[in-house]
N, CA, C and O atoms as CSV, one atom per row, in Angstrom:
chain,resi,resn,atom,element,x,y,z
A,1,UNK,N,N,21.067,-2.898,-27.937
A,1,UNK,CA,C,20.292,-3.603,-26.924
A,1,UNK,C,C,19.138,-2.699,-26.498
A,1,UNK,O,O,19.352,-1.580,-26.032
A,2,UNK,N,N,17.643,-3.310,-26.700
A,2,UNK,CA,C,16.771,-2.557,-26.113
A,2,UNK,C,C,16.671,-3.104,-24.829
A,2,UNK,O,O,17.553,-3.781,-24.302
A,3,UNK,N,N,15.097,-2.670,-24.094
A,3,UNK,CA,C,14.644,-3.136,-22.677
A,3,UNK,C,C,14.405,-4.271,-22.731
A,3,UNK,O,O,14.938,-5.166,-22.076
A,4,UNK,N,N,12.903,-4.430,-24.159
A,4,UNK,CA,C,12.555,-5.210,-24.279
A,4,UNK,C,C,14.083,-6.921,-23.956
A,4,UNK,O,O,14.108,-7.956,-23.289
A,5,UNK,N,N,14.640,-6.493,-24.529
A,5,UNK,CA,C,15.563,-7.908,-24.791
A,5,UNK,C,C,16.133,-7.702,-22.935
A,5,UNK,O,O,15.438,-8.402,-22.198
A,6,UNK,N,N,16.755,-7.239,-22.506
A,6,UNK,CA,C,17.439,-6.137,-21.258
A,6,UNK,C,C,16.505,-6.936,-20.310
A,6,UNK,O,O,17.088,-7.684,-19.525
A,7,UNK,N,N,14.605,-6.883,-20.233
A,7,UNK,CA,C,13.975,-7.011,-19.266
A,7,UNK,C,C,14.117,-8.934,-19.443
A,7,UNK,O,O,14.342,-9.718,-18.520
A,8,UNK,N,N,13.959,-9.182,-20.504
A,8,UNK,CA,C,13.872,-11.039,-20.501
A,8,UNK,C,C,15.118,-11.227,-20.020
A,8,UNK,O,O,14.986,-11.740,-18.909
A,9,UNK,N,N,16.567,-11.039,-20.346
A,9,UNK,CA,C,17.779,-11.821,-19.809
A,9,UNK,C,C,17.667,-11.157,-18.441
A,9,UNK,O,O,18.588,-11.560,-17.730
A,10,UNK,N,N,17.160,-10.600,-18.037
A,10,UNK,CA,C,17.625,-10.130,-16.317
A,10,UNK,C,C,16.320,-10.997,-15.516
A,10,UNK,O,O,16.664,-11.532,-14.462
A,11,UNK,N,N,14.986,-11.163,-15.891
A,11,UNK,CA,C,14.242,-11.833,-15.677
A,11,UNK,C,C,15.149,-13.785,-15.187
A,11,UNK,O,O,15.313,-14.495,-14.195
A,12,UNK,N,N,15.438,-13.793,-16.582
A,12,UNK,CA,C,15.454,-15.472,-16.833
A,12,UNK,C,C,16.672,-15.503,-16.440
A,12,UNK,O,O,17.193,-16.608,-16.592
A,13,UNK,N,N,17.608,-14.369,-15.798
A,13,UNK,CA,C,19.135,-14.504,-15.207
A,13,UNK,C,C,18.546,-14.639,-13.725
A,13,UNK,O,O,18.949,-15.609,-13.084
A,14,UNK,N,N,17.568,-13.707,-13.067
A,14,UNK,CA,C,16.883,-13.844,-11.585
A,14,UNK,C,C,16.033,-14.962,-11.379
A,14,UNK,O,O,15.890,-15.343,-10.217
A,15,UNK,N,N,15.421,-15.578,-12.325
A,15,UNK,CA,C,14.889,-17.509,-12.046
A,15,UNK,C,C,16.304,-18.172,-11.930
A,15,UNK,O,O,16.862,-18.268,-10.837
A,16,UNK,N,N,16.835,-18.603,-13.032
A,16,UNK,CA,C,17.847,-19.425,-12.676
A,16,UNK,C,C,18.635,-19.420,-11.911
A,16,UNK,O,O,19.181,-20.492,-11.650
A,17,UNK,N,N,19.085,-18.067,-11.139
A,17,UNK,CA,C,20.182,-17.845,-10.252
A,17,UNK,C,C,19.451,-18.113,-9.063
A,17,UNK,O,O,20.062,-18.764,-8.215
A,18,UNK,N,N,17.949,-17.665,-8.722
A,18,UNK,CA,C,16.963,-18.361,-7.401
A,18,UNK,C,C,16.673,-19.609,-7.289
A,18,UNK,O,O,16.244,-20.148,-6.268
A,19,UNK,N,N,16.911,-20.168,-8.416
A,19,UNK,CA,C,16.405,-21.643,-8.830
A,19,UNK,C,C,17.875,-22.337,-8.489
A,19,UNK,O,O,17.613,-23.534,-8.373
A,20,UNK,N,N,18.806,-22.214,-8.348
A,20,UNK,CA,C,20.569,-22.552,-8.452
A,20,UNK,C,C,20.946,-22.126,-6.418
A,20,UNK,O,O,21.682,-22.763,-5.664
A,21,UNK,N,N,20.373,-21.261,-6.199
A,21,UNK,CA,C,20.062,-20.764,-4.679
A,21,UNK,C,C,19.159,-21.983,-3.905
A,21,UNK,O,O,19.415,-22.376,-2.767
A,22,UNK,N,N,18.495,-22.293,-4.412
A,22,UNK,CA,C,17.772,-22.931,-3.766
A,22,UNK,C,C,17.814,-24.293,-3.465
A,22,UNK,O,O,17.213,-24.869,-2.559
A,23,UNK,N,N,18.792,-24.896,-4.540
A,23,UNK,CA,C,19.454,-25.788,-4.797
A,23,UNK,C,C,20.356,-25.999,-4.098
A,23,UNK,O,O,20.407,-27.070,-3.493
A,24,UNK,N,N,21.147,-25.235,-3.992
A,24,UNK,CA,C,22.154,-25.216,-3.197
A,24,UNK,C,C,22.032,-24.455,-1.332
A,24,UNK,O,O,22.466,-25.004,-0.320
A,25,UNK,N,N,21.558,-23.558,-1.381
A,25,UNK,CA,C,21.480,-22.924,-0.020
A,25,UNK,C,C,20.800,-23.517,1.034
A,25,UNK,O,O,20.760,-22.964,2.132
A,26,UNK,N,N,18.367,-23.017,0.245
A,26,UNK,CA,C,17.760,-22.841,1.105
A,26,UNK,C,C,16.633,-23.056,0.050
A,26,UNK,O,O,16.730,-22.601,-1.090
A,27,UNK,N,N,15.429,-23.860,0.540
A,27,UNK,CA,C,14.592,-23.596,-0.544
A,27,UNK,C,C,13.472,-22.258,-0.606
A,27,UNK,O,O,12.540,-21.925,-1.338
A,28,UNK,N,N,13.846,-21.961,0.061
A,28,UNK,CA,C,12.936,-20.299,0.493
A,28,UNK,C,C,13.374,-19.303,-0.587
A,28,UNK,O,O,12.535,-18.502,-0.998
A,29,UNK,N,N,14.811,-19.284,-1.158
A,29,UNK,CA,C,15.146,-18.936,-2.437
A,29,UNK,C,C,14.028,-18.736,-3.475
A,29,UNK,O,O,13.887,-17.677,-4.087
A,30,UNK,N,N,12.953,-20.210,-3.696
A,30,UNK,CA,C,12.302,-20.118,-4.247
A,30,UNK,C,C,10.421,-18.746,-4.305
A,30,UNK,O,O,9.550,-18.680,-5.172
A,31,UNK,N,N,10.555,-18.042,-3.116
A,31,UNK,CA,C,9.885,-17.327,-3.143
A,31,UNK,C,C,10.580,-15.904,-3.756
A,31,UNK,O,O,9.903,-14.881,-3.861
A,32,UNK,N,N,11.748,-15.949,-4.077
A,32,UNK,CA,C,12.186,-14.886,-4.759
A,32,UNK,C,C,11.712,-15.380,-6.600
A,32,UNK,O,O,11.278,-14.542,-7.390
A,33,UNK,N,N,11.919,-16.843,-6.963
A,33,UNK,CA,C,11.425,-16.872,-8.292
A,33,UNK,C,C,9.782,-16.772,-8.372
A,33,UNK,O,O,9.192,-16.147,-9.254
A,34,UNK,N,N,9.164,-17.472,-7.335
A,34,UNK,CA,C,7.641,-16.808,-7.401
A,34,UNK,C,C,7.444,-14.996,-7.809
A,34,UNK,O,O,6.944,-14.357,-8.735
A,35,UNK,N,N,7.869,-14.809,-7.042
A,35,UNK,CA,C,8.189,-13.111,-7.136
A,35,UNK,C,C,8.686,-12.523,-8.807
A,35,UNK,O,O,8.111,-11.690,-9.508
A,36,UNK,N,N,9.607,-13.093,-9.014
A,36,UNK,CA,C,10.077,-12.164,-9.955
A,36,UNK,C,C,8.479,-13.135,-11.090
A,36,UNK,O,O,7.723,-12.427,-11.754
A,37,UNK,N,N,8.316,-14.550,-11.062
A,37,UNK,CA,C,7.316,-14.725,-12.163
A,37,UNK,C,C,6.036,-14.222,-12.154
A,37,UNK,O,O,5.255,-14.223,-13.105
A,38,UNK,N,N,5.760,-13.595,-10.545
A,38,UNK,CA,C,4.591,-12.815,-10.051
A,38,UNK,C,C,4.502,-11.450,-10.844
A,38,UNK,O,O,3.521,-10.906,-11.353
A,39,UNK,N,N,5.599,-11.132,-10.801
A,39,UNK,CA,C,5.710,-9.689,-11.373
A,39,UNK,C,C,5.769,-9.838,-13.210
A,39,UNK,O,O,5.011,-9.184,-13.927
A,40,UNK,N,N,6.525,-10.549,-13.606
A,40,UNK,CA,C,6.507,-10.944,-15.300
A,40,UNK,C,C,4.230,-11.008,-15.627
A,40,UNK,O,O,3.578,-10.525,-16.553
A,41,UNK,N,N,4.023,-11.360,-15.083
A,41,UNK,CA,C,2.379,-12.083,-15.172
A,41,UNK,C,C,1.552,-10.966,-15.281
A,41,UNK,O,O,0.822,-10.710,-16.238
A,42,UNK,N,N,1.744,-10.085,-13.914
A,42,UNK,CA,C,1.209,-8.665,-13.639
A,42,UNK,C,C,1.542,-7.445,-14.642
A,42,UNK,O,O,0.746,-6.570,-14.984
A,43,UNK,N,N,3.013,-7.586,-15.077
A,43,UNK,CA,C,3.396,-6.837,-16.450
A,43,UNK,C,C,3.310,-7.346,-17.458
A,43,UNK,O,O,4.146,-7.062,-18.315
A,44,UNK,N,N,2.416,-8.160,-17.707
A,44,UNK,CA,C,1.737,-8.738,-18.835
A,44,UNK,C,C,0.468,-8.053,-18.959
A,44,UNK,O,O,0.261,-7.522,-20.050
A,45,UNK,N,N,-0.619,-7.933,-17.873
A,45,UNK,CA,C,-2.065,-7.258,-18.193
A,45,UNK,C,C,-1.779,-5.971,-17.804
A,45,UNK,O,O,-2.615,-5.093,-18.015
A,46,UNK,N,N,-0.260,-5.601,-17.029
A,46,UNK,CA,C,-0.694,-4.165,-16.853
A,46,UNK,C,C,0.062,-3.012,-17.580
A,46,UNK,O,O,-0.311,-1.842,-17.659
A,47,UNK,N,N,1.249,-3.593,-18.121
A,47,UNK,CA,C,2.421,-2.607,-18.836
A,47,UNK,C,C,3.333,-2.699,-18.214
A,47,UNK,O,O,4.448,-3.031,-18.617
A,48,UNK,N,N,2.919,-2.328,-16.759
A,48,UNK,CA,C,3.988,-1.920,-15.552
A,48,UNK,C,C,5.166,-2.639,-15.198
A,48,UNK,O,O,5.036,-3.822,-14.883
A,49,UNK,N,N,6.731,-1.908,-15.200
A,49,UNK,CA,C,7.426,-3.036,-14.644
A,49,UNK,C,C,8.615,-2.130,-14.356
A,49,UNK,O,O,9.191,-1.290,-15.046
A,50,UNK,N,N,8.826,-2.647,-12.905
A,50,UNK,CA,C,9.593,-1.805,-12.041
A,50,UNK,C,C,11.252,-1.709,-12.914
A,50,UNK,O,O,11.995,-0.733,-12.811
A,51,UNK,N,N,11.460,-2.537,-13.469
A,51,UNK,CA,C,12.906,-2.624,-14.112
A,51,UNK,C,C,13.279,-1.902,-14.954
A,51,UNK,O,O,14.383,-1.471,-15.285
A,52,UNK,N,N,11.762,-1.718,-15.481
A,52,UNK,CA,C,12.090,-0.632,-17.077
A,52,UNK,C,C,12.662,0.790,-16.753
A,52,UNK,O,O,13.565,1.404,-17.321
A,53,UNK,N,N,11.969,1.103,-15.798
A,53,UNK,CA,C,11.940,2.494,-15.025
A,53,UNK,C,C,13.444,2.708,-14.913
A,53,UNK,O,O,13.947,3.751,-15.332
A,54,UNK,N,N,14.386,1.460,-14.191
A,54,UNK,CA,C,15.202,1.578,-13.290
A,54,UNK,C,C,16.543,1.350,-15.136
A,54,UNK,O,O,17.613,1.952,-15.052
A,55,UNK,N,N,16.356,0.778,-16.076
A,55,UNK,CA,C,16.866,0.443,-17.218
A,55,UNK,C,C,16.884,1.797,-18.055
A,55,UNK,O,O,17.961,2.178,-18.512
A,56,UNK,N,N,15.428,2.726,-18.325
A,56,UNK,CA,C,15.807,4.345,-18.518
A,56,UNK,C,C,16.788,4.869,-17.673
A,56,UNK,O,O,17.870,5.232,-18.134
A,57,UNK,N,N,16.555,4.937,-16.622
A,57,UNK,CA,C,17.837,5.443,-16.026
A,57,UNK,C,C,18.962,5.323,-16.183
A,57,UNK,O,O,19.838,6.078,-15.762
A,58,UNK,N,N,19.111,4.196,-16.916
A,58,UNK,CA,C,20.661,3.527,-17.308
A,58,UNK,C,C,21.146,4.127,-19.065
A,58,UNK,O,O,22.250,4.156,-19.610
A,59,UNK,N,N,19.983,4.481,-19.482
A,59,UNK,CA,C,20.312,5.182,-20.941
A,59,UNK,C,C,19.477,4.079,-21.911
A,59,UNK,O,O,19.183,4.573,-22.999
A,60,UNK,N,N,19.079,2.805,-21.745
A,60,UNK,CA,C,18.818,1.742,-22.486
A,60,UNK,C,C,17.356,1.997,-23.199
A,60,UNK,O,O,16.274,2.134,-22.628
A,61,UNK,N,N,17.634,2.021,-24.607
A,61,UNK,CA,C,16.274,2.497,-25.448
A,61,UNK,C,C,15.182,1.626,-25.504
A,61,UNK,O,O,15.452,0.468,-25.823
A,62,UNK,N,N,14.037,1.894,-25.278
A,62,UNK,CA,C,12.963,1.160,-25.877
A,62,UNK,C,C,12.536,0.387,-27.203
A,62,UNK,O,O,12.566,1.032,-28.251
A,63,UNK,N,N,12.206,-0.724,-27.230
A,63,UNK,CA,C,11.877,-1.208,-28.434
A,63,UNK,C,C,11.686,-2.360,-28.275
A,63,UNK,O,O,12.045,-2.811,-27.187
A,64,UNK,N,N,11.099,-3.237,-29.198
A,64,UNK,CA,C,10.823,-4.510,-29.136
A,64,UNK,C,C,11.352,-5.321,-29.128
A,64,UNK,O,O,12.377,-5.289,-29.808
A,65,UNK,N,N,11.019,-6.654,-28.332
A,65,UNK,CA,C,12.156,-7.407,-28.190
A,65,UNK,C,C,12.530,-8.627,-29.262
A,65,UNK,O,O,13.263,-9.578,-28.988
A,66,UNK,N,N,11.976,-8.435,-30.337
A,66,UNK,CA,C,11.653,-9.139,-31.258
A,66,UNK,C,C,12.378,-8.503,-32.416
A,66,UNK,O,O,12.811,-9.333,-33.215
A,67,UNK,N,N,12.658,-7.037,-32.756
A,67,UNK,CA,C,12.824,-6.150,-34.139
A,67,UNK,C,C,14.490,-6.699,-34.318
A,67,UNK,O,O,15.167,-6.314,-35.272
């Protein structure tokens, strides 16, 4: 398992579980999926993404999420 794969299922596990919250709780839930798709958008033109950082720390290698 790289990041690459690591950063999409934790992504598309934090929509659906805000999206399933919101549904059920509160719809304000939904500014947590703005958020996490705010941040996917921004680590698109910029590299940057707070998870990766926090995923090295965990031992999890780099590589594409595609190979």
């Amino acid at each position: 398992m790289n990041i690459d794969r690591m950063i999409l299922r934790i992504a598309a596990s934090f929509i659906l579980i805000s999206l399933f919250l919101s549904w059920i709780h509160s719809p304000y839930w939904l500014w947590f999926t703005a958020f996490v798709g705010a941040n996917l958008l921004q680590s698109s033109f910029t590299g940057f993404c707070p998870m990766v950082k926090i995923l090295k720390k965990f031992g999890i290698k780099p590589g594409s999420a595609f190979d």
